[in-house]
C-alpha positions in Angstrom: 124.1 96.5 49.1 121.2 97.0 51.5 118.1 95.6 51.0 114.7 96.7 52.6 111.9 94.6 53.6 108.7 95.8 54.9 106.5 93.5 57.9 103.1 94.7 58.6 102.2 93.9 62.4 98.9 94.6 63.3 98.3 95.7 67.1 95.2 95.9 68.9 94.7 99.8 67.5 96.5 100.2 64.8 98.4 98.5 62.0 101.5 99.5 61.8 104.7 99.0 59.2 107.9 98.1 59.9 111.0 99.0 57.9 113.7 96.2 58.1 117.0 96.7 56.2 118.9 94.0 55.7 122.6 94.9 54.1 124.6 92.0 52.3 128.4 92.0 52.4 130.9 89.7 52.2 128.4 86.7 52.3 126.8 87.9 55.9 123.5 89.5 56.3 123.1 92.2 58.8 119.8 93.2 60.0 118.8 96.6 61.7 115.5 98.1 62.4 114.0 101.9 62.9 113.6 102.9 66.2 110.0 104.0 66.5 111.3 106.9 68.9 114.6 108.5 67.8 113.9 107.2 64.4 117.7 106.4 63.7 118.1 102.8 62.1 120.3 100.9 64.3 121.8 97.5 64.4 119.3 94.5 65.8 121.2 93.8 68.8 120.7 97.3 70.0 116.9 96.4 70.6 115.4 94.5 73.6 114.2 91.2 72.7 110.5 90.6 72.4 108.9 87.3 71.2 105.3 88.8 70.5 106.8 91.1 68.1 106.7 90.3 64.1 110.8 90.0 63.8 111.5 89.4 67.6 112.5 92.2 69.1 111.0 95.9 70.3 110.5 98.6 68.1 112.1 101.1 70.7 115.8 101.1 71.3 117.6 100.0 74.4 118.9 103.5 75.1 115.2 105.1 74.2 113.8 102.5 76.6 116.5 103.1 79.2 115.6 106.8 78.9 112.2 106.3 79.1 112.5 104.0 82.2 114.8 106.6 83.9 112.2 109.5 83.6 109.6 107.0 84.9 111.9 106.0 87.9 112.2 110.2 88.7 108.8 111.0 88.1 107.2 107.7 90.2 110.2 107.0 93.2 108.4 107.3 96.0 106.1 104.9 94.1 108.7 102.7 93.0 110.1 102.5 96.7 106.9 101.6 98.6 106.8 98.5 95.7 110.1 97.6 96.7 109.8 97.7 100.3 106.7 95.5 99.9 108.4 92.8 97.1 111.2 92.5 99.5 108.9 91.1 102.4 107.4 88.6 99.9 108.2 85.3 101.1 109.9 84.2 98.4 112.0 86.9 98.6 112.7 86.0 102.6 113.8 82.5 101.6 116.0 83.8 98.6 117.4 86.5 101.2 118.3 83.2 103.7 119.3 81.2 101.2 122.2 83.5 99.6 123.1 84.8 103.3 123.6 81.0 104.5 125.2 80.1 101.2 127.7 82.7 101.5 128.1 81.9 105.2 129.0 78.9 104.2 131.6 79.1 101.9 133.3 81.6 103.4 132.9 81.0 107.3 134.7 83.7 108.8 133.7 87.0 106.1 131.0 88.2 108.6 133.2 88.4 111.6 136.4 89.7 109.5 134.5 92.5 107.4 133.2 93.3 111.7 137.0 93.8 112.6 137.5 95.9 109.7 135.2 98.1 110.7 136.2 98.1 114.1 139.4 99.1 113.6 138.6 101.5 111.2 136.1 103.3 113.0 138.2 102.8 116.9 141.3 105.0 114.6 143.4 100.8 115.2 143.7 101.3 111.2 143.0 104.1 108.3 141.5 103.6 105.1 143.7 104.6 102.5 142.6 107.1 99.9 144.4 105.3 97.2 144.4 101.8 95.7 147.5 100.0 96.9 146.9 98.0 93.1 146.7 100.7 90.5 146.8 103.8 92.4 143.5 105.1 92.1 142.3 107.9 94.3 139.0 106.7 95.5 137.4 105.1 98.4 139.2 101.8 98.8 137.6 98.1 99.2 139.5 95.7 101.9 140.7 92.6 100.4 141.2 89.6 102.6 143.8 87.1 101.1 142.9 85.0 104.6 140.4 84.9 106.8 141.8 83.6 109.9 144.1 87.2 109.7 141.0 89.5 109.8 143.1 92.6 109.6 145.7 91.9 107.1 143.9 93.1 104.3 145.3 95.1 100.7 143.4 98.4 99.8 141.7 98.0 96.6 139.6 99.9 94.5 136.3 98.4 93.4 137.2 98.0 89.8 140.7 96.3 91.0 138.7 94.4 93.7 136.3 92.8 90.9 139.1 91.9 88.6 140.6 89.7 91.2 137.8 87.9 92.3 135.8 87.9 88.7 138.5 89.0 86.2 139.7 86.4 83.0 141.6 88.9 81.4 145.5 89.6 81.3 144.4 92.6 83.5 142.8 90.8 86.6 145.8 88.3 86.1 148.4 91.0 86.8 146.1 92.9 89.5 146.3 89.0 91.2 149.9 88.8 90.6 150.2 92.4 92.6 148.0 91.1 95.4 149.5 88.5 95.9 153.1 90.1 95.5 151.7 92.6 98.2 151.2 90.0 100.5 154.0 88.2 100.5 155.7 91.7 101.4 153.8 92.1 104.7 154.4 88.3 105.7 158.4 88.9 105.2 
């Protein structure tokens, strides 16, 4: 059974109505709201947060927004770019830059000069990167994984999706893609 509720929000111009529709089933309440520019009703996590609207969120859609803000981005880039260039010398933004660089530096004290032989060696002809990932055997351009940085060019070929999962992954998936690494290592140490 879906219920309809109407807020009035009044704006600076206009007054405008809002059509809220709350459907009751099995003892939850789910709300959804009209998108102002498509006009389909749609669930209200698929709207942005707003804490100056009437119920708390926009009355445009993620995706209408995301269109919206891609269309801007094309028409306004060179615009955009200069704004960029210009936040990124901020100061704030220097010591953020310093900060990350340093932290990274720091727990990982040899990535800088291992990621440098990589390239080295790829770029002298020493080593080739693979077109395929040595993990699932995707053609694409491949990501060097270091299992230790003290051996700078003993790496495994990974894909970027592959790569993620075994740094970031909790699922069964990045569990097997570590279990392959590491299985992969152990091969070129024997």
């Amino acid at each position: 059974m879906a219920v309809a509720s109407r807020a009035t929000v009044t704006t600076r111009q206009t007054k405008k109505s809002l059509l809220i529709v709350e459907e009751k089933g099995g003892g939850d309440m789910h709300k959804s709201k009209i998108c102002i520019r498509c006009g389909e009703e749609k669930p209200l996590d698929e709207f942005y947060a707003h804490k100056r609207m009437a119920d708390g969120h926009l009355n445009v859609c993620k995706s209408c927004v995301k269109l919206r803000m891609g269309r801007y981005r094309k028409e306004n880039i060179e615009r955009i770019r200069e704004y960029d260039v210009k936040r990124g010398k901020t100061e704030r933004r220097k010591k953020l830059r310093k900060f990350c660089t340093s932290r990274r530096n720091h727990e990982v004290e040899n990535y800088q000069r291992c990621h440098n032989a990589i390239m080295r060696a790829l770029k002298s002809g020493k080593i080739v990167r693979p077109e395929y990932c040595e993990v699932c055997g995707k053609k694409c351009r491949t990501e060097a994984h270091h299992k230790n940085y003290d051996e700078s060019l003993r790496v495994v070929w990974m894909c970027r999706t592959c790569h993620a999962n075994y740094h970031t992954g909790k699922s069964e998936q990045a569990e097997l893609t570590r279990k392959i690494v590491d299985s992969i290592f152990e091969k070129m140490i024997s």
